[in-house]
C-alpha positions as a Markdown table, in Angstrom:
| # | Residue | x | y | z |
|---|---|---|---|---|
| 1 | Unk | 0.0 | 0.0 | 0.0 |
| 2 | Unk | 1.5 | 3.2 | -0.8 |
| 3 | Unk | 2.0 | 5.9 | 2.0 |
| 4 | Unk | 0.2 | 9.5 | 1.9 |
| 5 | Unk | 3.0 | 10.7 | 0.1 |
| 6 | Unk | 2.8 | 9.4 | -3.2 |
| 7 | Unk | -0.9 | 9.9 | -3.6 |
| 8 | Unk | -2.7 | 13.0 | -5.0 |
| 9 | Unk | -3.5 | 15.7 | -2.6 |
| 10 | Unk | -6.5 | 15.3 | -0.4 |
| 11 | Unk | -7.7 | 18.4 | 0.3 |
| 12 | Unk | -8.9 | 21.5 | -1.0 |
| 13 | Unk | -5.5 | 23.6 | 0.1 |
| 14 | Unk | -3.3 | 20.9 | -2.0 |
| 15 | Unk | -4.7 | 21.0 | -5.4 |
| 16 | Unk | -5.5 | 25.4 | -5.2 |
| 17 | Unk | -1.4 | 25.2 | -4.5 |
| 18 | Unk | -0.6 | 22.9 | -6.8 |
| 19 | Unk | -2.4 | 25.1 | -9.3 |
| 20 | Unk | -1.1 | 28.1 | -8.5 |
| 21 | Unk | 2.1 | 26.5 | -9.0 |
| 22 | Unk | 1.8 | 25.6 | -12.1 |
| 23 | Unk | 0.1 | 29.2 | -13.1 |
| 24 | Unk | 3.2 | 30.5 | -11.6 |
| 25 | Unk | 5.5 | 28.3 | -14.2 |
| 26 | Unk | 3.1 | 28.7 | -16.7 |
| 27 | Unk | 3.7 | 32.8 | -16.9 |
| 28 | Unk | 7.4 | 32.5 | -15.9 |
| 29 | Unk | 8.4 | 29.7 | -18.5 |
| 30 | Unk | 5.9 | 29.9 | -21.6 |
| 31 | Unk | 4.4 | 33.0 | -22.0 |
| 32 | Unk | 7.5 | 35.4 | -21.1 |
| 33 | Unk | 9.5 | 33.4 | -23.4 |
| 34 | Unk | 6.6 | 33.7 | -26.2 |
| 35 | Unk | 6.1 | 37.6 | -25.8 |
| 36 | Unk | 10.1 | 38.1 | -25.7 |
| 37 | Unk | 10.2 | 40.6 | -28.8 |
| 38 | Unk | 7.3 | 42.4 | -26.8 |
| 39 | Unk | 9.6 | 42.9 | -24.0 |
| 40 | Unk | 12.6 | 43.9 | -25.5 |
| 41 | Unk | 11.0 | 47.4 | -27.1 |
| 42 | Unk | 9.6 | 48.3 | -23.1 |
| 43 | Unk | 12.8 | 50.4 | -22.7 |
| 44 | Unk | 11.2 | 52.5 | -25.2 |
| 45 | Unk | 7.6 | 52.7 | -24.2 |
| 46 | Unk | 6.4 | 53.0 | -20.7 |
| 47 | Unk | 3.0 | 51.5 | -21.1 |
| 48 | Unk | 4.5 | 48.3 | -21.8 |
| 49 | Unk | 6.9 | 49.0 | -19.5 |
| 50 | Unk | 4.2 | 49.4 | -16.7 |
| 51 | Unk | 2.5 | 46.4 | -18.3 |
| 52 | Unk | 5.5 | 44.4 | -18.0 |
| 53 | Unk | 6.1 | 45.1 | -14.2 |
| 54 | Unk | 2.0 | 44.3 | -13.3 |
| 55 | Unk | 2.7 | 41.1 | -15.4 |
| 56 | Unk | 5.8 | 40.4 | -13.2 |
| 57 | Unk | 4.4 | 41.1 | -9.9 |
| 58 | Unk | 1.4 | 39.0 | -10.7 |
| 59 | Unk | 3.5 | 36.1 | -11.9 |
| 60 | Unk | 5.8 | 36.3 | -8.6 |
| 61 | Unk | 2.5 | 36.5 | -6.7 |
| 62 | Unk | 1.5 | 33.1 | -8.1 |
| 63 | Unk | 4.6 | 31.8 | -6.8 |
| 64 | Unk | 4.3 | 33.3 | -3.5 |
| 65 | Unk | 0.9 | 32.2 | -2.9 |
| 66 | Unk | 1.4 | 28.6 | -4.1 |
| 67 | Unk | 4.2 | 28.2 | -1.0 |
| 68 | Unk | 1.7 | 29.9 | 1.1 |
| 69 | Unk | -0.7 | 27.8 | 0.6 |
| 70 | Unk | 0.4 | 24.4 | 0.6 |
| 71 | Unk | 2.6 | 25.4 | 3.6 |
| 72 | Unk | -0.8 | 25.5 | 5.6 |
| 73 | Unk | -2.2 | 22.9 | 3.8 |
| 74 | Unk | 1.0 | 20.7 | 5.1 |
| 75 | Unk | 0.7 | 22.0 | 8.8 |
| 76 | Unk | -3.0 | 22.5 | 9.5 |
| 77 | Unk | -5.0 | 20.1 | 7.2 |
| 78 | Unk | -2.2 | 17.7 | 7.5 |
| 79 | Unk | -1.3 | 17.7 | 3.6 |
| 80 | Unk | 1.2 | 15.1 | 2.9 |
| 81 | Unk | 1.2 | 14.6 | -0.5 |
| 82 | Unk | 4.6 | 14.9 | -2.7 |
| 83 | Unk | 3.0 | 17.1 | -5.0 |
| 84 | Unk | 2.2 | 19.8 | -2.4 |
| 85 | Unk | 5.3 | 19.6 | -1.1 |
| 86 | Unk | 7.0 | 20.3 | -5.1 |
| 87 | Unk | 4.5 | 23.4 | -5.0 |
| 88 | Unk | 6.6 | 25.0 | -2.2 |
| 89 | Unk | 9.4 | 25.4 | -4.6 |
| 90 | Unk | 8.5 | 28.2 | -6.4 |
| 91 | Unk | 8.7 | 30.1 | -3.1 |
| 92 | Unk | 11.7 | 29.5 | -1.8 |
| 93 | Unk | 13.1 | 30.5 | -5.5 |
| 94 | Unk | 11.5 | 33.8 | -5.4 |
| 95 | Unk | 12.5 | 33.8 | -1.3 |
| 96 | Unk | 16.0 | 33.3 | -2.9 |
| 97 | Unk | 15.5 | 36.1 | -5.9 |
| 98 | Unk | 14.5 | 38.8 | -3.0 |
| 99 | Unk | 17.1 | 37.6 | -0.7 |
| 100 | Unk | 20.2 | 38.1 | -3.7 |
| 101 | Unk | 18.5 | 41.3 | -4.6 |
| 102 | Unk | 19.0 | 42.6 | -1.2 |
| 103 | Unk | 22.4 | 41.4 | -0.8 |
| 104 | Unk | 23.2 | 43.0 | -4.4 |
| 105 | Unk | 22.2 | 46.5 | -3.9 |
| 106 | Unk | 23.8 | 46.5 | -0.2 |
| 107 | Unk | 26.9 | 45.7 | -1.7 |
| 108 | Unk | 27.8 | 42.3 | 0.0 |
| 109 | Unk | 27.7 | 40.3 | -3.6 |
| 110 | Unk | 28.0 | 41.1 | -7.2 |
């Protein structure tokens, strides 16, 4: 029989992180790539500029709320599944993004 962890998710918590998870790679991976000649004339015009950033934030919100999520989905529901546990990833990369960000403008790397 095969243990809690390598079954889907069983509650409600677990699949909305799962999904916002893959939203999160959706935007990041497939559609910046496929508007890429979009981006590169933003430095030019500041609507898409200001469109660009809104699409950012949203797309790092995804991510943020996907390790939210499943985080109280594995403590308070008791969520134990390896797929909830995957969603938490995207987190700790923007968690490490913000973190080098910092260090960079203060002047301890780059």
């Amino acid at each position: 029989m095969l243990s809690r962890f390598w079954k889907f998710p069983h509650t409600k918590l677990g699949y909305w992180s799962i999904g916002l998870a893959l939203t999160f790679l959706f935007l990041l991976f497939f559609v910046r790539e496929s508007v890429q000649d979009f981006m590169v004339s933003t430095i030019t015009n500041p609507l898409r500029r200001n469109l660009m950033l809104h699409y950012d934030f949203f797309t790092m919100l995804c991510g943020l709320a996907s390790g939210i999520v499943g985080g109280i989905a594995i403590i308070k529901q008791k969520e134990r599944s390896w797929l909830v546990w995957l969603a938490l990833l995207p987190t700790l990369f923007i968690l490490l993004i913000f973190i080098a960000e910092f260090l960079y403008h203060k002047g301890i790397i780059g």
